[in-house]
N, C-alpha and C positions, 0 to 999 in steps of 0.2 A: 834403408833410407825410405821415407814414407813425403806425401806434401802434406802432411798436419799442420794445421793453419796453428799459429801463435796465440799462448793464450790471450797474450792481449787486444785489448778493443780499440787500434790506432795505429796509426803510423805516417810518415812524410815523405820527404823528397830528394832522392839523390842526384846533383847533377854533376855532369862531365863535361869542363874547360867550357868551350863557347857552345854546349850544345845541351841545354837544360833540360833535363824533364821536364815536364809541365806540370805547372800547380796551379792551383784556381787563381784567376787572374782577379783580386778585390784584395783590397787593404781597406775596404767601407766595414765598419763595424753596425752592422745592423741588428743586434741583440743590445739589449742594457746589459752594460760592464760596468755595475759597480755590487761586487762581488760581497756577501757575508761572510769575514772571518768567522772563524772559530776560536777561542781564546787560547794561549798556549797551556795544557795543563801544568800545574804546578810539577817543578820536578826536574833532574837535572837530564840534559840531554842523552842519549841509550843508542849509538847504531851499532850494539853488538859485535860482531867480528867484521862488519861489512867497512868495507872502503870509502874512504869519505874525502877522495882528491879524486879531480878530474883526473882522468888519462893524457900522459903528456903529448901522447901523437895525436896532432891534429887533424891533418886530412893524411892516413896512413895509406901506403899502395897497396892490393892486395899483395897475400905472399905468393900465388901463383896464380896459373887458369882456371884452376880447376874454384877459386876461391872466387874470380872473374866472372864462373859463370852463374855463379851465388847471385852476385853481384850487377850482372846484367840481366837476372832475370826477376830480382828485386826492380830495379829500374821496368821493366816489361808491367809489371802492374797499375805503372799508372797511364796505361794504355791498352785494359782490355774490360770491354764491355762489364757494365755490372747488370746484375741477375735483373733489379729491380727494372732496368732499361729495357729489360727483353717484356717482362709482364711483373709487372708492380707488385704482384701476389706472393713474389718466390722471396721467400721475408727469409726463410729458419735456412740458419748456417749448415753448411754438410762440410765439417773442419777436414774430417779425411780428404777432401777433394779440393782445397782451398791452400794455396801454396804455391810457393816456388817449383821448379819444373827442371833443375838444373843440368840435363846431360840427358841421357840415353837407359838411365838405368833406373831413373823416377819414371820413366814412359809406364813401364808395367803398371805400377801403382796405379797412375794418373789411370788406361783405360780398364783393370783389371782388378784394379785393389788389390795387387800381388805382385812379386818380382813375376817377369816374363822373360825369358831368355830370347824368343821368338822377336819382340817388340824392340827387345833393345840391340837386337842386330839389327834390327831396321834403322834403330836410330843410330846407332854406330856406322853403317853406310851410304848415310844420307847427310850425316855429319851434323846431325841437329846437336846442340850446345846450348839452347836456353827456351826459358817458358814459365807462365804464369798461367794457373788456372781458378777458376774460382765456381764453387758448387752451392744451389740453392734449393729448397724446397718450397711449397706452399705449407702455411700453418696447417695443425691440423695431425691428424691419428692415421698411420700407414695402414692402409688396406679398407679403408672406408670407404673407396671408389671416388675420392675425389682429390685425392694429393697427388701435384704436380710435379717434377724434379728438372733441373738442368743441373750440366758441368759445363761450363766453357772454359776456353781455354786459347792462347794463341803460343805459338811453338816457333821456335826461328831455326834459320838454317845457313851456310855458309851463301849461296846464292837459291834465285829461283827456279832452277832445273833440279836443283835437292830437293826444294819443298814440294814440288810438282812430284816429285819420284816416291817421295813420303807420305803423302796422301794416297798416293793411288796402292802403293804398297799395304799401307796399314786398310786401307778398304777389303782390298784382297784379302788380308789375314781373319779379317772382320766375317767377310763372306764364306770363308774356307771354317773356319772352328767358332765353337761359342767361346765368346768372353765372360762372359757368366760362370759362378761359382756353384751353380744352382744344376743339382744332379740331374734334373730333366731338361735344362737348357740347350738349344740347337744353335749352329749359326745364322748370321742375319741371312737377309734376301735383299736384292735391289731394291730401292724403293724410291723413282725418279722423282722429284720436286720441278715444274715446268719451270719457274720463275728463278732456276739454281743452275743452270745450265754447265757453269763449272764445279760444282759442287760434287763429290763423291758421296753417295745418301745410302743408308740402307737399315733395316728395321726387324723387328719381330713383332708378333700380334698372338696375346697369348693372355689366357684370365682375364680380357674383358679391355688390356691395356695393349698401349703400344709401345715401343722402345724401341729408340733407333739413333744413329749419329751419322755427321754431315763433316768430311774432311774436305773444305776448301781452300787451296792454294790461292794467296794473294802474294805476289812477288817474293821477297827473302822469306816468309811466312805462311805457316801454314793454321789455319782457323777449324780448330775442333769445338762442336756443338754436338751433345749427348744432351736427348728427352727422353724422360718418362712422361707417360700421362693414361688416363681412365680415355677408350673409345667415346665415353661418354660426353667428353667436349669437343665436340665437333671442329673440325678444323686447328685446332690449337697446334699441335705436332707441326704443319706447312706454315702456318702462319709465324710460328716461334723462330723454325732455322731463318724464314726472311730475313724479320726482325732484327735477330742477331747479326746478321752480316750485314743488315743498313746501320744498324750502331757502332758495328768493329769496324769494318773495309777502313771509313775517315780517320777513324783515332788510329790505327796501327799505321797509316801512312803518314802520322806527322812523331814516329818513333824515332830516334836518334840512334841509327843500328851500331854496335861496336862489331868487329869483324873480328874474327876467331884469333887471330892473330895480333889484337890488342888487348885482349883480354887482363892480362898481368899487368896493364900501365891503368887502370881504372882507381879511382880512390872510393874507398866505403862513406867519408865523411866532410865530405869538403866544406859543408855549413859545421862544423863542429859539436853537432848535436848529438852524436853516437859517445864520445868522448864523454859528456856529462852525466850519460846512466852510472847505476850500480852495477858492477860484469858479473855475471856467473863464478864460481869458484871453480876450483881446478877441479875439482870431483865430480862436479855439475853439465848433465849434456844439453847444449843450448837446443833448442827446435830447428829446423828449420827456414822458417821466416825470422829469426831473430839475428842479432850482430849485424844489425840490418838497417838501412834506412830508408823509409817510405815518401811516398808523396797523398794527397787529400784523397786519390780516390784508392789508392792502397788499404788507406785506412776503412774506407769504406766495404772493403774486400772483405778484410782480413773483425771489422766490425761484428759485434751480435745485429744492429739496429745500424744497417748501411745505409739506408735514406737519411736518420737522424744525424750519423755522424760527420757525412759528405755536407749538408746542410750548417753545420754547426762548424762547421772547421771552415767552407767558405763565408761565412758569416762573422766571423772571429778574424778570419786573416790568417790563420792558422795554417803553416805550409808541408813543414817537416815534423817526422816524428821519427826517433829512435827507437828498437828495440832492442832491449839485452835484457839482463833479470829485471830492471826499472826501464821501464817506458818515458822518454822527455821527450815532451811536445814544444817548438818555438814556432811562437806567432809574429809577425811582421812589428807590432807595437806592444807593448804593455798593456796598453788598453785592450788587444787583441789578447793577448795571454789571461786577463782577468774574465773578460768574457768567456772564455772556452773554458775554462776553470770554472764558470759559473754555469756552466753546461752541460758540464761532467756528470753531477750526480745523477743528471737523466737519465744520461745514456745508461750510466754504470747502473742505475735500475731498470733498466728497459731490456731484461733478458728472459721473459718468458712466462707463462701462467704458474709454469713446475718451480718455477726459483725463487726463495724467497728471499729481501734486500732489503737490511736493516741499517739503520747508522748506529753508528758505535764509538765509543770516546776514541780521541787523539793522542798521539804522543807523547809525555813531556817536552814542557820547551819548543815546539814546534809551533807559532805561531798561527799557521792557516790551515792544518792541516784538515782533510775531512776522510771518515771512514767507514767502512762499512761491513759486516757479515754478510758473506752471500751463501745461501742452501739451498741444494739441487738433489735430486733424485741418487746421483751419482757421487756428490762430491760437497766438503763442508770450506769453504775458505775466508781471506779477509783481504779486503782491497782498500787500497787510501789513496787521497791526493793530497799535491801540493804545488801550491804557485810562487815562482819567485819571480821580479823583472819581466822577460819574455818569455820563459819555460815554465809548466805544468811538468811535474812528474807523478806516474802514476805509478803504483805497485800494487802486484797481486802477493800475496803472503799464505803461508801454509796455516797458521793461524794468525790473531789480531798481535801478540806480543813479538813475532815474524815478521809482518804488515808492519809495526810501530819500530821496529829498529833498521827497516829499511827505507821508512819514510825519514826517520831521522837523519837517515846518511844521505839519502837524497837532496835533503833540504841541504844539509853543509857544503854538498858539492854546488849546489846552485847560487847557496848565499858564497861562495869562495868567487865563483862568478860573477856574479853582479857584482863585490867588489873591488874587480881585476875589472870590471867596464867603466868603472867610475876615473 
């Protein structure tokens, strides 16, 4: 089990009975929404093997806890700090570190990049059950002397004598061995912060950089902050853990905690947005963040371009988004769905110097759809959209004839929709 961020660039809002996540508080469409179709290419409709009916469960329960804590630590993201809020520069996604945090046995991963046996008895005894972390770097070429890094992260626990116990433990293990993979790595050393006073801090100083992380206990919660940075900027390391704990401390205290013991009564979809993706096949292993439902800054998380996306989704009205093999986004109005539709191919181009972002014909039959070739260093694929009513769906494709019979099926399940709303 790894917290690899989902491939997709989005997500929404799961909420539970009277006690909502939080979504960006506008339904003002402040972008022009009036959207360029595409025309439908000639040609009869194609969604290959893919599913092309909604899912009949609407707001399903999890089938256990352990699916629960999937599920509350989905919810946990739209309540922790984003990179750019600590220092506006940490743009580039670090997907390994960006994810859900579900249990005791993603702890290794989240501070080691590894299973830990060590970590995850810590988390086994402290009884932690959910978490959401998300990792960023400064643009720019590693080992230049001037690329910056964080992971944050917030972590829950049954009460606050666990998280207090979890912090100071996982320090301790911090100071005892290196967490590092790296064959000449030692363990940290203290390293006090005056202005942290409850903060457990500790660091290394090594090739010119510093590394260090900051476990703070904030009641059921415990606030992990891991920097890198070049000695060379002065101050940034003190100045960043601040930072971060005056951005988290307020948002994690208006979280809606589920208690270990309620976990199995949670629903994945109560706005019914999960239901109207395309699902993974039975052969297909979903990610992590996916079968999942976000809130605006989730998306921002889980985004290449999390300033533009958090921005465009509260500007749109845009609340919720699904992940499964298809991504569906529902905005508050039509006129919100049209706008963020009309925003999309920004975003969906806005992934880097190394990547290149083509558009590319559409589907047969498919009305509005829009798409694109994307090429990276690492990987060749195809992405589309499509707007119906209040949902955008997006899909990523292994190639464009991939992309074109998933956009298909997608559309059918949305126009199925909108005609069951009418």
């Amino acid at each position: 089990m790894t917290i690899a961020a989902a491939a997709a660039a989005a997500a929404g809002c799961a909420s539970q009975g009277d006690a909502p996540v939080a979504v960006a508080e506008t339904t003002t469409i402040s972008v022009e929404a009036s959207p360029v179709l595409v025309p439908a290419a000639p040609g009869e409709l194609d969604p290959g093997l893919y599913r092309t009916t909604a899912s009949e469960a609407h707001t399903p329960t999890v089938a256990n806890t352990v699916s629960g804590q999937f599920v509350e630590s989905e919810r946990l993201a739209e309540f922790v700090a984003l990179p750019i809020e600590i220092d506006p520069e940490l743009v580039e996604v670090i997907n390994s570190r960006t994810g859900v945090v579900p249990g005791p046995e993603p702890l290794g991963f989240l501070f080691t990049g590894q299973a830990d046996d060590v970590i995850s008895a810590i988390g086994e005894d402290t009884g932690f059950y959910a978490g959401f972390a998300t990792g960023r770097t400064t643009a720019g070429r590693f080992g230049d002397g001037t690329t910056r890094q964080i992971i944050h992260a917030v972590l829950q626990f049954p009460d606050a004598e666990d998280a207090q116990d979890a912090a100071a433990a996982l320090h301790r293990d911090r100071l005892s061995r290196p967490w590092s993979q790296s064959s000449d790595a030692s363990p940290a050393t203290e390293y006090p912060v005056a202005s942290l006073p409850g903060s457990f801090i500790s660091a290394t100083i090594r090739d010119g950089y510093i590394t260090g992380a900051a476990f703070t206990p904030h009641g059921r919660h415990v606030i992990y902050t891991w920097l890198d940075a070049p000695l060379e900027v002065p101050g940034w390391f003190d100045e960043s853990l601040t930072t971060a704990l005056e951005v988290q401390r307020p948002l994690i205290e208006g979280f809606p905690i589920t208690d270990p013991e309620d976990l199995a009564s949670l629903h994945m979809d109560l706005e019914g947005v999960l239901r109207l993706t395309v699902p993974f096949g039975p052969d297909e292993q979903p990610t992590p963040n996916s079968i999942a439902v976000y809130g605006p800054r989730g998306t921002a998380h889980l985004s290449v371009d999390q300033a533009g996306a958090l921005d465009a989704l509260t500007a749109t009205g845009t609340t919720h988004l699904a992940v499964h093999k298809t991504n569906v986004y529902k905005s508050s109005t039509v006129s919100g769905a049209e706008a963020w539709f009309d925003r999309m191919p920004g975003l969906i181009r806005s992934r880097g110097a190394d990547t290149s972002v083509t558009g590319a014909a559409g589907p047969a039959g498919v009305p509005n759809a829009r798409c694109f070739d994307i090429v990276n260093p690492s990987s060749t694929f195809s992405a589309c959209i499509v707007q119906h009513g209040q949902y955008v769906g997006e899909i990523f494709g292994r190639d464009l004839t991939d992309a074109h019979q998933l956009t298909t099926a997608q559309y059918l399940i949305l126009d199925a929709e909108a005609a069951d709303d009418k």
